[in-house]
N, C-alpha and C positions, 0 to 999 in steps of 0.2 A: 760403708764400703769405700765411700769416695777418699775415707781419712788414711784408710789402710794404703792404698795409692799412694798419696802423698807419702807415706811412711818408705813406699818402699823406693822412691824417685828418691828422696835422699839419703837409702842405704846404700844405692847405684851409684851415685853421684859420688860419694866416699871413696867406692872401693876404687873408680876411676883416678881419682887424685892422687891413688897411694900406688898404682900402676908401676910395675918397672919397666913398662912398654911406651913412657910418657912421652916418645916422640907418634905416639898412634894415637895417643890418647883423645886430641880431637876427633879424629875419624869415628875411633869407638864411640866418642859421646853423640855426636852425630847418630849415628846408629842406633845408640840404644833411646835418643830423643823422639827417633820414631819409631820403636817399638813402644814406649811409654805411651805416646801420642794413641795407637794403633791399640791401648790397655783401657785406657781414659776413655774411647770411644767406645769399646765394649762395654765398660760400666757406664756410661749414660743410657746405651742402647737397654741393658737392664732394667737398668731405673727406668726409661720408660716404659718397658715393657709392663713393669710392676704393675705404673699407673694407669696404662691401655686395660688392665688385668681389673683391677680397682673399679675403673669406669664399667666394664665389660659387665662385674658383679651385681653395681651397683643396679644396672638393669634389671628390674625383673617385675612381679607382681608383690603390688601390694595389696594385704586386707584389714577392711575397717567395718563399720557396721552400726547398729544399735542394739539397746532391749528398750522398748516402750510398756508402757501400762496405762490405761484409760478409766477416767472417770466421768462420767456424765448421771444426769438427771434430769427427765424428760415432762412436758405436758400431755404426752402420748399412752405413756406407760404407766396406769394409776401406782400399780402394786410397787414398781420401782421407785416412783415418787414419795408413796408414804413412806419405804424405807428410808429415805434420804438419799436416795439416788445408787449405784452401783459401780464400785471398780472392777475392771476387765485387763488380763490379759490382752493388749495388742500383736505384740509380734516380738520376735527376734530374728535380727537382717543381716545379712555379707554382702558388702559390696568387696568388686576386685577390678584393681585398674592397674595400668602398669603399660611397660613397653619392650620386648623381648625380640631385639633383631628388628629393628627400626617399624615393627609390627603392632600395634595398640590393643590392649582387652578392655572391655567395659562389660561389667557384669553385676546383678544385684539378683540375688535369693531371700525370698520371704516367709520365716513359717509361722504360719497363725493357728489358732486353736481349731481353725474348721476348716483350713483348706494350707497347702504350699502353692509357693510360684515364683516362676523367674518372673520379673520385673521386667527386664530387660538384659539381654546377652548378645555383643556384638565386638566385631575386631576393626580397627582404623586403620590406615595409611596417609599419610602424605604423601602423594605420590608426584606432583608437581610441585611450583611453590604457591603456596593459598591455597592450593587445592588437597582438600582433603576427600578420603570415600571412607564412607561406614557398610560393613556387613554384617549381615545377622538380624537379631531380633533389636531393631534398630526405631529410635523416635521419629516417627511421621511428624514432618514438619508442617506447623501449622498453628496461627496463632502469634499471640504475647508467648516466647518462650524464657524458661521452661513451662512456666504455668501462669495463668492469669489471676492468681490469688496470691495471698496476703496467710491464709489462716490453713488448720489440720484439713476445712472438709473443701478447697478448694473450689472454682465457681460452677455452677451449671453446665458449664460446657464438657467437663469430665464427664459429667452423666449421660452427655448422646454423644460420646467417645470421639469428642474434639479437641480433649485436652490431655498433656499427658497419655497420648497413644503410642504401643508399641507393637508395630506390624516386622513380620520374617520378608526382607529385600534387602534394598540397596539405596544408600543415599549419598550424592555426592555434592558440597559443597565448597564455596569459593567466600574466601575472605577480603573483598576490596580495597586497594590501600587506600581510597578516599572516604571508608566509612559505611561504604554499600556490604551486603552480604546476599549472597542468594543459595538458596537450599532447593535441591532437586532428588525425588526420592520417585522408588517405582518398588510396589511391595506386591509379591507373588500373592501371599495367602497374609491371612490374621494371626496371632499368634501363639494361638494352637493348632496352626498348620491347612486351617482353611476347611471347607465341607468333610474332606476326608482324613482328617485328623487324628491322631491317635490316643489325644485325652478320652480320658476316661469321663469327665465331666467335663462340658463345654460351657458349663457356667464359670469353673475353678480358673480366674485368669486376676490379670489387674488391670488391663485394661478392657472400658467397656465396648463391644462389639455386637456387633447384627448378629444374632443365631436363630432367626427364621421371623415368618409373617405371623401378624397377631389374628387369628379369627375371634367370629364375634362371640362365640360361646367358648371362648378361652379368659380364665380369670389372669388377671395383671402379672403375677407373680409364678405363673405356671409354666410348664416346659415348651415348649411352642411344639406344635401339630406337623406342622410345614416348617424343616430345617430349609435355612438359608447360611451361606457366609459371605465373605466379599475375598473376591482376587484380581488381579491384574489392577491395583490402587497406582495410582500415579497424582503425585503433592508436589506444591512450589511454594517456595514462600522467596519473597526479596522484601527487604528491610532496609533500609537509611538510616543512618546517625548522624544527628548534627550536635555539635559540639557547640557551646556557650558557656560563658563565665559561670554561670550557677551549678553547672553539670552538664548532662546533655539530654536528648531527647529522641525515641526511636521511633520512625514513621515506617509502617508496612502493610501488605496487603499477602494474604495465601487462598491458593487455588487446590480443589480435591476432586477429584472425579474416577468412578472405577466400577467392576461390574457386581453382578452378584449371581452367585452359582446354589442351583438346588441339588447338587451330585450328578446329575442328569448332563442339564443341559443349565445354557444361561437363562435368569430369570425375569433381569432387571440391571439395573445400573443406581449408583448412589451418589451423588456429587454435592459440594459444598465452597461455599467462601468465606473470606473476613477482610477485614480491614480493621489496624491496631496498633495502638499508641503504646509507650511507653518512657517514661520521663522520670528524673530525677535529679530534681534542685533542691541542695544542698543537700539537707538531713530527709529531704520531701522524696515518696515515690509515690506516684501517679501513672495507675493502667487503665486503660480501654477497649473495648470488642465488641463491635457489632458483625454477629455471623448468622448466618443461612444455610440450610443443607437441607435434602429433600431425596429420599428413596422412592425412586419409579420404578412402583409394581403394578402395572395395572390402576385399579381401584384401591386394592391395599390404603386402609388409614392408621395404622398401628403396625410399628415394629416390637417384636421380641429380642431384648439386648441381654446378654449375661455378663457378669462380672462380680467379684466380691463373693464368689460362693452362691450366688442366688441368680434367681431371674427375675426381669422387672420389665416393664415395654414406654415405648416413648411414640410421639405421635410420629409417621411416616415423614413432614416435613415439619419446617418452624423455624422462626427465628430466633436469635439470642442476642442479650446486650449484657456487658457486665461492665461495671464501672468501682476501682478501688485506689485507696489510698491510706499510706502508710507513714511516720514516723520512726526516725531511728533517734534513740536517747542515751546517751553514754551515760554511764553512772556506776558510784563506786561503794556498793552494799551489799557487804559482806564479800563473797566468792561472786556474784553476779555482778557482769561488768556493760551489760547493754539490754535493753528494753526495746520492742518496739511492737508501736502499738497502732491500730489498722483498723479500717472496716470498709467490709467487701460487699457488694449489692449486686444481684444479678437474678435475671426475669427472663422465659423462655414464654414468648406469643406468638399468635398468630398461627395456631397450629394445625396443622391438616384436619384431624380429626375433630375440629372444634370442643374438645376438652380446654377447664378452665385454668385461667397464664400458671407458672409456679414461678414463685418470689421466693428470693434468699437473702438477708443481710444477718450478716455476719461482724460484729463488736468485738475487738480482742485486743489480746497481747500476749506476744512471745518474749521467753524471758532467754537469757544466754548466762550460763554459769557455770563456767569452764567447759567439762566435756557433758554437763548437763542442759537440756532444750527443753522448754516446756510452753505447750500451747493451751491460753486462756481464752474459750470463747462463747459465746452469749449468741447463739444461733435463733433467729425468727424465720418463719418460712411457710409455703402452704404448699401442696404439691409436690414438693421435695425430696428424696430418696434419702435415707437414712434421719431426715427429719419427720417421720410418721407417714409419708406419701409415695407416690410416685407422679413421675412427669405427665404419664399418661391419665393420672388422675382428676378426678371431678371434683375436689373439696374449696368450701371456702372458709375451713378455719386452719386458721393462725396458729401452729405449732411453735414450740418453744424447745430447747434442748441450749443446757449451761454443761459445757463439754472441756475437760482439762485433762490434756496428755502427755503425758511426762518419760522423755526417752533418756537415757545413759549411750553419748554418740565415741565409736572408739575409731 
């Protein structure tokens, strides 16, 4: 468009010169230099409009995803062992992110062979500068984040629903320019909506949560007698990074405290902390987590948590320590162009209920191969959830499970 201009500035120009009026001819050229002038700015105003249009477009949601598939073979499971162990369906996932009118989506859907779930679903702002606020079914801050692990089954802390939790509120954080961050969140209900929820099953979730008190003639894995959930949660985390020649290093501590409702009335309150490293020099990462959390019910010594489709119970209080570290290896074989290889260790003691500690280390490697992921891992553990136990378990043997899951990420 801007050439046809210029085309037509010098057919103007022409016909001016050949003028029989050539004692006007200046005035006219004058004249028509600012209608030209007056043309030329309507075509930029175009063109930008074009590109205001372009940018406008280019806004919106994106989506990505996986398919995974699971293989393990256990010391738990004789039949599946003699087979030589068992591939499994894991899942197929949507995540959706994006920014539509200076407004954020974060979204993830999960469907697995025994249960769906959102993940998490929440919309962002920035609504100052450094400040940001998340809504919706939003990450409870808290901890090494995102996660305190290295490997597929992530640390202990998952399991009494301190890692990776995703409660329905409000979280608002603040990015430091000197390296500080602080996360302040306040979550109504859990995230199936709290005691009066409208899931149909309050185990079907992904994160794991309180859904009632454990009595004593209630087995481990059973539906709990006495529903409980938790509402009015209020989380803080602040974090520090220090910067050094090798990389840097993140120092922090997070606070949890909030109640818990039997539909009634209130029943009790549940509260928690940590303090947690995070490091990474050079090709090295290096995490740690010592945490505490402790549900006041009464005498209550065992809670009933759901998640993952099932129920499983954890002692009323207890501490936790997880300590990992990782390698990252560049390498150039075949389509895989990085390695990195890890081992996770993490012990839940000291438990209210005096049930015996549960131990997890975890031996692996993740491989990266274009848009293929695949997690190699060599699990030890005793008391462990999905390693033949549970937290709130009494065993003292040593479970094994050699676990490789292989997703296609888009």
């Amino acid at each position: 468009m801007l050439r046809s201009t210029g085309y037509i500035v010098k057919l103007i120009g022409a016909s001016c010169l050949t003028s029989s009026t050539v004692f006007a001819a200046s005035t006219e050229l004058d004249v028509l230099k600012q209608q030209i002038a007056q043309l030329e700015k309507q075509v930029s105003d175009i063109e930008k409009g074009k590109t205001g249009l372009v940018e406008a477009r280019s806004q919106g949601v994106k989506v990505g995803g996986a398919i995974r598939f699971n293989y393990s073979m256990t010391s738990y499971d004789e039949d599946a062992e003699n087979r030589g162990g068992d591939i499994d369906f894991d899942l197929v996932r949507f995540n959706f992110s994006g920014d539509v009118a200076d407004i954020g989506i974060n979204a993830e859907i999960r469907f697995l062979d025994y249960m769906r779930v959102v993940k998490y679903a929440y919309i962002n702002h920035e609504f100052a500068s450094n400040w940001e606020a998340q809504l919706g079914l939003a990450p409870v801050p808290f901890g090494n984040t995102p996660h305190s692990s290295h490997s597929y089954f992530m640390s202990p802390n998952y399991f009494v629903g301190l890692e990776e939790d995703y409660d329905l509120g409000l979280v608002v954080n603040k990015q430091g320019h000197d390296n500080w961050r602080l996360d302040l969140g306040f979550f109504k209900n859990d995230d199936l909506g709290g005691i009066d929820g409208g899931a149909q099953g309050r185990e079907d979730r992904y994160s794991v949560d309180i859904v009632g008190a454990r009595s004593q003639n209630e087995g481990l894995f059973d539906a709990p007698s006495q529903k409980l959930a938790e509402y009015n949660t209020f989380a803080g985390r602040y974090a520090y990074q220090f910067e050094h020649q090798l990389g840097n290093t993140q120092v922090g501590f997070s606070l949890l405290h909030g109640g818990l409702h039997n539909g009634v009335a209130s029943e009790g309150n549940h509260k928690a902390w940590a303090v947690h490293v995070s490091s990474q020099i050079n090709e090295w990462h290096l995490h740690f987590q010592h945490t505490q959390y402790e549900y006041q019910l009464g005498d209550v010594q065992q809670i009933a948590i759901g998640a993952n489709a099932m129920y499983d119970t954890i002692a009323a209080g207890a501490s936790s320590a997880n300590f990992g570290v990782a390698y990252d290896l560049k390498v150039n074989i075949g389509s895989i162009t990085e390695l990195n290889l890890y081992n996770d260790f993490g012990v839940v003691y000291d438990k209210i209920d005096e049930t015996s500690n549960t131990w997890m280390n975890i031996t692996g490697i993740s491989v990266s191969a274009g848009a293929v992921f695949a997690y190699i891992d060599l699990v030890h553990a005793t008391n462990q959830p999905f390693i033949g136990g549970s937290i709130a378990g009494n065993s003292d043997v040593f479970e094994r499970r050699f676990n490789i899951n292989v997703g296609y990420y888009f």
